[in-house]
C-alpha positions as MATLAB code, in Angstrom:
seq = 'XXXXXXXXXXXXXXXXXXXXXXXXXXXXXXXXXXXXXXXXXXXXXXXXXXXXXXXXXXXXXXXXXXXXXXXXXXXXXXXXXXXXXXXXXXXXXXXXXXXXXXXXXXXXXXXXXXXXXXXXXXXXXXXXXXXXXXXXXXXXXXXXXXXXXXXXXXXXXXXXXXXXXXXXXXXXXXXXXXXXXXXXXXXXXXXXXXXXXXXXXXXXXXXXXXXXXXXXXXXXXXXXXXXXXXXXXXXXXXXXXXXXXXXXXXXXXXXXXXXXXXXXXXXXXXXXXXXXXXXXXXXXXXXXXXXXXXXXXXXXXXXXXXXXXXXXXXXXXXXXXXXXXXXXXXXXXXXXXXXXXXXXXXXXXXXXXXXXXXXXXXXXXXXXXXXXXXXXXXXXXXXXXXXXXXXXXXXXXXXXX';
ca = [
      60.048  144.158   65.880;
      58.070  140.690   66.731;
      60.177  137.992   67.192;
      59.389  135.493   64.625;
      57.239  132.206   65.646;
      56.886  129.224   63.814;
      54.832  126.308   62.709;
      55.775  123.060   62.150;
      52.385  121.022   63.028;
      52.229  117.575   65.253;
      56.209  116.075   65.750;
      55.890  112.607   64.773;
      56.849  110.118   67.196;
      60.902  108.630   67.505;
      58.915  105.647   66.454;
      57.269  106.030   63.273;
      59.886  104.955   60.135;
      59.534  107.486   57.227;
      59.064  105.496   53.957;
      62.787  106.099   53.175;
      63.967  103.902   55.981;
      64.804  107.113   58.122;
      63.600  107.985   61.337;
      62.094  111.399   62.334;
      65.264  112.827   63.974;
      67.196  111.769   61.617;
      65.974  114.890   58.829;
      67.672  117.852   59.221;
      66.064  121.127   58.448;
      65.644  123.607   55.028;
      64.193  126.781   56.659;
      61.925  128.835   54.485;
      61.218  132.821   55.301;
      57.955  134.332   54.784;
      56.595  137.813   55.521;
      52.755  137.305   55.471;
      50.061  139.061   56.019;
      48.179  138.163   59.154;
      46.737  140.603   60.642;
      45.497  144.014   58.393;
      42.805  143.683   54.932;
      44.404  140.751   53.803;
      44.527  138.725   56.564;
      42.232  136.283   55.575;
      43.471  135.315   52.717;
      47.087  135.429   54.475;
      45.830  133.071   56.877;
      44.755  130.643   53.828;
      47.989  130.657   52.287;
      49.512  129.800   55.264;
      47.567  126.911   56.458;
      48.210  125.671   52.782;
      51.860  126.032   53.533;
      51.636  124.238   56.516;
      49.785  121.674   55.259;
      52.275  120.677   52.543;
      55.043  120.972   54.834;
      53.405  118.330   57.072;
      52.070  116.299   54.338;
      55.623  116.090   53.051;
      57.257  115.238   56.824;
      54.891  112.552   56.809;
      55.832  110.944   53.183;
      59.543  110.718   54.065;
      60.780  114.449   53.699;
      63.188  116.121   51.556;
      66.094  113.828   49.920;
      68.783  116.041   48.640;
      71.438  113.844   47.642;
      71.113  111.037   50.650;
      70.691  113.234   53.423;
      66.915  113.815   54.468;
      64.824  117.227   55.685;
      62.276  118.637   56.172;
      60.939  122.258   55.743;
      60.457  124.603   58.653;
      59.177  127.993   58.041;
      60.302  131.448   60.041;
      56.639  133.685   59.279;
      57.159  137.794   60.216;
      53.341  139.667   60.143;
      53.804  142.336   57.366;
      50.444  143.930   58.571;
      48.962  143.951   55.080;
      51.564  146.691   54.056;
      53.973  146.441   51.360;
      56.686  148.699   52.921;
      56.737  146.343   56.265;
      56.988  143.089   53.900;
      59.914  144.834   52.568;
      61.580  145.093   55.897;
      60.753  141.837   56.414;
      62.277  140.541   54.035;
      65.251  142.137   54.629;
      65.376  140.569   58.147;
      64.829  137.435   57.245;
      67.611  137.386   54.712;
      69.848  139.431   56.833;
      69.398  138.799   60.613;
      67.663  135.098   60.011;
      69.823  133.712   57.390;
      66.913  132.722   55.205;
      67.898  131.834   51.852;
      65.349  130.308   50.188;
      61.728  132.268   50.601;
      57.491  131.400   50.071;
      55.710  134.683   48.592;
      53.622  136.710   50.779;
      49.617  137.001   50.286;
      48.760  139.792   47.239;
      50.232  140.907   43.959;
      50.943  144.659   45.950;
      53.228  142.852   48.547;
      54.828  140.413   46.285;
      55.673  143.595   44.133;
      57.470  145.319   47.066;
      59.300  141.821   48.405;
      60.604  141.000   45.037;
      63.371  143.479   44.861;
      64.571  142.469   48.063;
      64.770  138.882   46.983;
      66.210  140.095   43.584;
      68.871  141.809   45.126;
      70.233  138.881   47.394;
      69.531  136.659   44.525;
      67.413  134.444   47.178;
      64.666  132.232   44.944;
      61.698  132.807   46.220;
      58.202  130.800   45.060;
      54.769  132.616   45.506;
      51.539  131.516   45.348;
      49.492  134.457   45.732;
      50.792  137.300   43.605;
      49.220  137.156   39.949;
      49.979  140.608   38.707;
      51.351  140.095   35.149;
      53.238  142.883   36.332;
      55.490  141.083   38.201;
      56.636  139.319   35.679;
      57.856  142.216   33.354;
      61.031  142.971   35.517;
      63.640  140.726   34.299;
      63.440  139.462   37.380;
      65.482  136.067   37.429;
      64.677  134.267   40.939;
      60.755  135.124   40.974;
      58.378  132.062   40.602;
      54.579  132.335   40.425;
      52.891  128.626   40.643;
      49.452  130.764   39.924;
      47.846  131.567   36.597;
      48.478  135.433   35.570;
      45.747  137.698   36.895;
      44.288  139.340   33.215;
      43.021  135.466   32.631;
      40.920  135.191   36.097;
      37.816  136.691   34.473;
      38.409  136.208   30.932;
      36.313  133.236   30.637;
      33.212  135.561   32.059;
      33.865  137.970   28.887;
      33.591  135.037   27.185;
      31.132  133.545   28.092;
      28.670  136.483   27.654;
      29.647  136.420   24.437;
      28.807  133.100   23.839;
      25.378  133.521   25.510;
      24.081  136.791   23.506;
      22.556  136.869   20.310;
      24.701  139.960   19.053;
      28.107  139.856   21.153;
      28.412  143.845   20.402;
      24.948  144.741   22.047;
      26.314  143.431   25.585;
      27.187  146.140   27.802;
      29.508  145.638   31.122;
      30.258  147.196   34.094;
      33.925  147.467   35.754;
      34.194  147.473   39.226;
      38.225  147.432   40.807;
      40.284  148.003   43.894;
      42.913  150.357   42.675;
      46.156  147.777   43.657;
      48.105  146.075   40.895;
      45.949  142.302   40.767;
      42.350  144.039   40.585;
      44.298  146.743   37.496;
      45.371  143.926   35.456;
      41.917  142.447   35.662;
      40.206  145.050   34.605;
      42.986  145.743   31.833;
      42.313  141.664   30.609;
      38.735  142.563   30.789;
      38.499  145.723   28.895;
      40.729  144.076   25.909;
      38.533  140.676   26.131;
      35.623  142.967   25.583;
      36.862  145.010   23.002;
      37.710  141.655   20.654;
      33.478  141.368   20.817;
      33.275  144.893   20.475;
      30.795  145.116   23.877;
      30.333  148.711   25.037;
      31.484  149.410   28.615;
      29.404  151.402   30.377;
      30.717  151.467   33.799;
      34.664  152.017   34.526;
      35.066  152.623   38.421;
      37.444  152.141   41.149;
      35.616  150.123   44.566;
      36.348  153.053   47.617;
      39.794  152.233   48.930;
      38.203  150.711   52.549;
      36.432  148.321   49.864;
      33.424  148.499   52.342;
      30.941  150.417   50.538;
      30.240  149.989   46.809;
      26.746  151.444   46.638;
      27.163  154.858   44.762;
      28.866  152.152   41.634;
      25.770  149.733   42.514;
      23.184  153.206   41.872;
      25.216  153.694   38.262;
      24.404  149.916   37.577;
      21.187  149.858   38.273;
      20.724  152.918   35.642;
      22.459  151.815   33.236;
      21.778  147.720   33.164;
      24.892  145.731   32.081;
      24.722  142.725   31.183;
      27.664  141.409   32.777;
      28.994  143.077   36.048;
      32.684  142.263   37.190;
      34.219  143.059   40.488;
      37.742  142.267   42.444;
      38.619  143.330   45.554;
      40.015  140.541   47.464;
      37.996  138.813   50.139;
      36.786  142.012   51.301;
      35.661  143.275   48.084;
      33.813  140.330   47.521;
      31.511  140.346   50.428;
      30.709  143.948   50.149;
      29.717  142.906   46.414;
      27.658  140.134   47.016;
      26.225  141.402   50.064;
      25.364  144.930   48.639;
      24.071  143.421   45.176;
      21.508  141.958   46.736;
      20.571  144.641   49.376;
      20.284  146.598   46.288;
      18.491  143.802   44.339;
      20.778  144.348   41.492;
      19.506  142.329   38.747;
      22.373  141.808   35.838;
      22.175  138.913   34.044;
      26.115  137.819   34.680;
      28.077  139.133   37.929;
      31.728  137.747   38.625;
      33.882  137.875   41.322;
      36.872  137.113   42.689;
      38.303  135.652   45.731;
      34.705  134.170   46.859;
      35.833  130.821   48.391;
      38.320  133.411   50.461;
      35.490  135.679   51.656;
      32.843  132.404   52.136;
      29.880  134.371   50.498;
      28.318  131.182   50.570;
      28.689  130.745   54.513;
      28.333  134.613   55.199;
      25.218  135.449   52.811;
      23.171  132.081   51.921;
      20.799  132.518   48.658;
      22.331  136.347   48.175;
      25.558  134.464   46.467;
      23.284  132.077   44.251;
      24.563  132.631   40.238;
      27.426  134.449   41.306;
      30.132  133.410   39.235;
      33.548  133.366   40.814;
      37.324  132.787   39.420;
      39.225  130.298   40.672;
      42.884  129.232   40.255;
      41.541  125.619   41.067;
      38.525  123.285   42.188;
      38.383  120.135   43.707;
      35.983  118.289   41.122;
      39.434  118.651   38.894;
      40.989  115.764   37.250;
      44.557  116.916   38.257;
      47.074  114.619   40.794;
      49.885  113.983   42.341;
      52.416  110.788   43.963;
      52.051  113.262   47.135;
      48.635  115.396   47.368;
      46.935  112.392   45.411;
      43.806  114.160   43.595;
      42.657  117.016   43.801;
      39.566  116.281   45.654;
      41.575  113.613   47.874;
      43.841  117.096   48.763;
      40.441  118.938   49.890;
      39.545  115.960   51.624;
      42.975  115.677   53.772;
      43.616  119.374   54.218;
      39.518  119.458   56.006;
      41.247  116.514   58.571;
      43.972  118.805   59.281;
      42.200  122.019   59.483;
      38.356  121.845   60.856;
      37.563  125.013   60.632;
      37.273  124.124   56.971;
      35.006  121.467   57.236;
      31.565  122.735   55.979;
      33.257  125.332   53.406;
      34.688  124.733   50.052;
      38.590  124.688   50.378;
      39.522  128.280   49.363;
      41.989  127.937   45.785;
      45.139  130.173   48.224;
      45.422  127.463   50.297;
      46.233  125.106   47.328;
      48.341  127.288   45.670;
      50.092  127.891   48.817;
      50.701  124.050   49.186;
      51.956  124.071   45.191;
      54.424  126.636   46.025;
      56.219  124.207   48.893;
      55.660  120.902   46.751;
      57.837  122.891   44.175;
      60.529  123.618   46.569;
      60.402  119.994   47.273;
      60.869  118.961   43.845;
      63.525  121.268   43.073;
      65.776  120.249   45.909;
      65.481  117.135   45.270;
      66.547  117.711   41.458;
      69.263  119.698   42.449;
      70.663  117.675   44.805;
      72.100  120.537   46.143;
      71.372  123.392   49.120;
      73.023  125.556   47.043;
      70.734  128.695   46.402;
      71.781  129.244   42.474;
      72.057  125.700   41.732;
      68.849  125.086   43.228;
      67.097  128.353   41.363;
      68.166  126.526   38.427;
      66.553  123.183   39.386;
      63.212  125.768   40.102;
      63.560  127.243   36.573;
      63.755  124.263   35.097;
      60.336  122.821   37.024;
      57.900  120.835   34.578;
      55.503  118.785   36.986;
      52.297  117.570   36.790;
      50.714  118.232   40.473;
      46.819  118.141   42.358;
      46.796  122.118   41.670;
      47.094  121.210   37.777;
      50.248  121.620   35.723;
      53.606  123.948   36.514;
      56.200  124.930   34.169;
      57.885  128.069   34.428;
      58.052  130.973   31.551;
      61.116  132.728   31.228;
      59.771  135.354   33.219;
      58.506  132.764   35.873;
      54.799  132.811   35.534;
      53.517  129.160   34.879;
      52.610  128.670   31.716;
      50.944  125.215   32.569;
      47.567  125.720   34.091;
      44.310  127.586   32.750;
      42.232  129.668   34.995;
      38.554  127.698   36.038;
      35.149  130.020   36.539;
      32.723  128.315   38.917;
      29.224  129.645   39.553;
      27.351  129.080   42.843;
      24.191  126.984   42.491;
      22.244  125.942   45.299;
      25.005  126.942   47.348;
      27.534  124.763   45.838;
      30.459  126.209   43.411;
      30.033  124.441   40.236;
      32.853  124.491   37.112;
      30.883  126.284   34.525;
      33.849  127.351   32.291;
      35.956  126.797   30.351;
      34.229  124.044   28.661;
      36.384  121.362   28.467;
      36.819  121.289   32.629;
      32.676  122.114   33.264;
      30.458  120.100   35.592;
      27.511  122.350   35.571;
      25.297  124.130   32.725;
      25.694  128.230   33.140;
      22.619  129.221   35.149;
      21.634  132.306   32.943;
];
């Protein structure tokens, strides 16, 4: 078993008085657990989620910390490499809980490993808050100390359906192709798609499953080209999204709409230039956003920060996983404080009972501990640049169609 490492960013100096009067060394420390996939075919998106942890926990070090009651912390966080697999995260979990004494916990990357984590969770009754599992799934359990800061996954390509809709002269004439990865996110997309489309009454032509490698979508892209749907919609992750983009255009696929997911994550901008022009792509979030925060600030102010602290990010549009993941840590935040306790019930309480306003847009939990507080945004790459097309009310750009 690796021994777990963790990341706590640049110490700030003896010197430096936290807002709250309070020196550095004088916070104590709320450890979070979090078995994460780093390595394996999530791993990039892993990675995103937790430099977006990361960055929060800094961010809030540098405001002050953590005041539960009048004693200050900050948040350290013990990460384990689940390898992309849902039975390790399981493990994991159970080591962190059992052999680290974690009792608080951030989600791991993917609804598939949030889905085997949760029951380990559930059964110590540790709250955990995850950023990066959308499966509506999830959230038929009864599970009672499960929080998702992230819109459900049957809206993230919704608005597409829509949208076709709005731009054909007969709604029922528009045909569409289904393209999936065959894991619980990319199911309930396609299940929110196929009953979107059947309110307009649109035939779909195409029904498939990517390969499981999610490196070769050709034979689906053959069936396409045949048949010539209108609108063309694809999840697989980051992976699945640059096999789509990149094999759409070696195949000089020509439908009128194609969405995607996860293409901030992949960088299909970076990795294929003009190929990822008129793509549209779901996003949790966006920068041009109106939402903020006393912490994050704006939205775009958040995109602008978290580029100082991470370079690498500089000439690429902030992937939505990292802001999620920073949601997910600014709610632990705002629960403690609230609860004024350490206590684990006491403070899943305090979680239940979240109703903030943040730079990732608004979070309240359901019953069931989705967030019922934030609508899904579809952005469409123009010139290189992802552009809010939909819904309406939120758009910066006219549809390129």
């Amino acid at each position: 078993m690796k021994k777990p490492f963790s990341l706590l960013g640049c110490a700030l100096g003896a010197s430096l008085l936290f807002s709250n009067g309070a020196l550095a060394q004088d916070c104590d420390t709320i450890t979070l657990g979090s078995a994460i996939s780093l390595t394996g075919k999530y791993a990039t998106n892993g990675i995103h989620a937790k430099n977006g942890y990361e960055f929060a926990i800094q961010k809030i070090k540098d405001a002050g910390g953590i005041m539960v009651g009048d004693k200050c912390y900050n948040f350290n966080v013990i990460y384990y490499d689940d390898e992309s697999k849902g039975d390790r995260g399981a493990t994991l979990a159970e080591r962190l809980i059992n052999q680290d004494n974690v009792q608080y916990m951030l989600g791991p990357y993917s609804s598939g490993l949030t889905k085997a984590i949760a029951p380990v969770t559930e059964k110590y009754q540790i709250p955990m808050v995850e950023a990066e599992g959308a499966s509506r799934s999830l959230f038929n359990q009864g599970y009672k100390y499960l929080f998702a800061v992230l819109s459900t996954s049957e809206q993230y390509l919704a608005s597409a359906v829509t949208l076709a809709a709005e731009k054909a002269d007969d709604p029922s004439k528009v045909k569409v192709a289904v393209a999936v990865e065959n894991d619980p996110f990319s199911l309930d997309i396609r299940a929110g798609v196929l009953e979107d489309a059947k309110k307009y009454n649109m035939n779909v032509v195409i029904d498939e499953q990517l390969p499981r490698d999610l490196s070769d979508m050709s034979a689906i892209l053959t069936k396409v080209k045949l048949l010539k749907p209108d609108l063309l919609i694809v999840s697989g992750h980051s992976k699945g999204a640059a096999t789509a983009v990149r094999q759409i255009s070696e195949q000089k696929i020509a439908a009128p709409m194609v969405a995607v997911t996860h293409c901030e994550a992949a960088d299909v901008v970076g990795n294929f230039g003009e190929a990822a022009n008129d793509i549209l792509c779901s996003t949790q979030w966006a920068e041009t956003l109106s939402y903020e925060d006393p912490l994050f600030g704006s939205a775009a102010n958040y995109e602008k920060e978290f580029k100082v602290a991470f370079p690498e990010y500089a000439e690429k549009t902030v992937p939505y996983q990292t802001a999620q993941a920073s949601a997910a840590v600014y709610v632990f935040k705002d629960a403690f404080e609230r609860a004024g306790s350490l206590d684990k019930d006491v403070l899943r309480d305090a979680i239940a009972a979240t109703d903030m306003m943040t730079f990732y847009g608004g979070i309240k939990f359901s019953e069931a501990g989705n967030n019922i507080a934030k609508p899904m945004v579809l952005r469409q790459i123009q010139d290189g640049a992802y552009n809010v097309v939909a819904p309406s009310e939120f758009a910066s750009h006219e549809l390129n169609w």
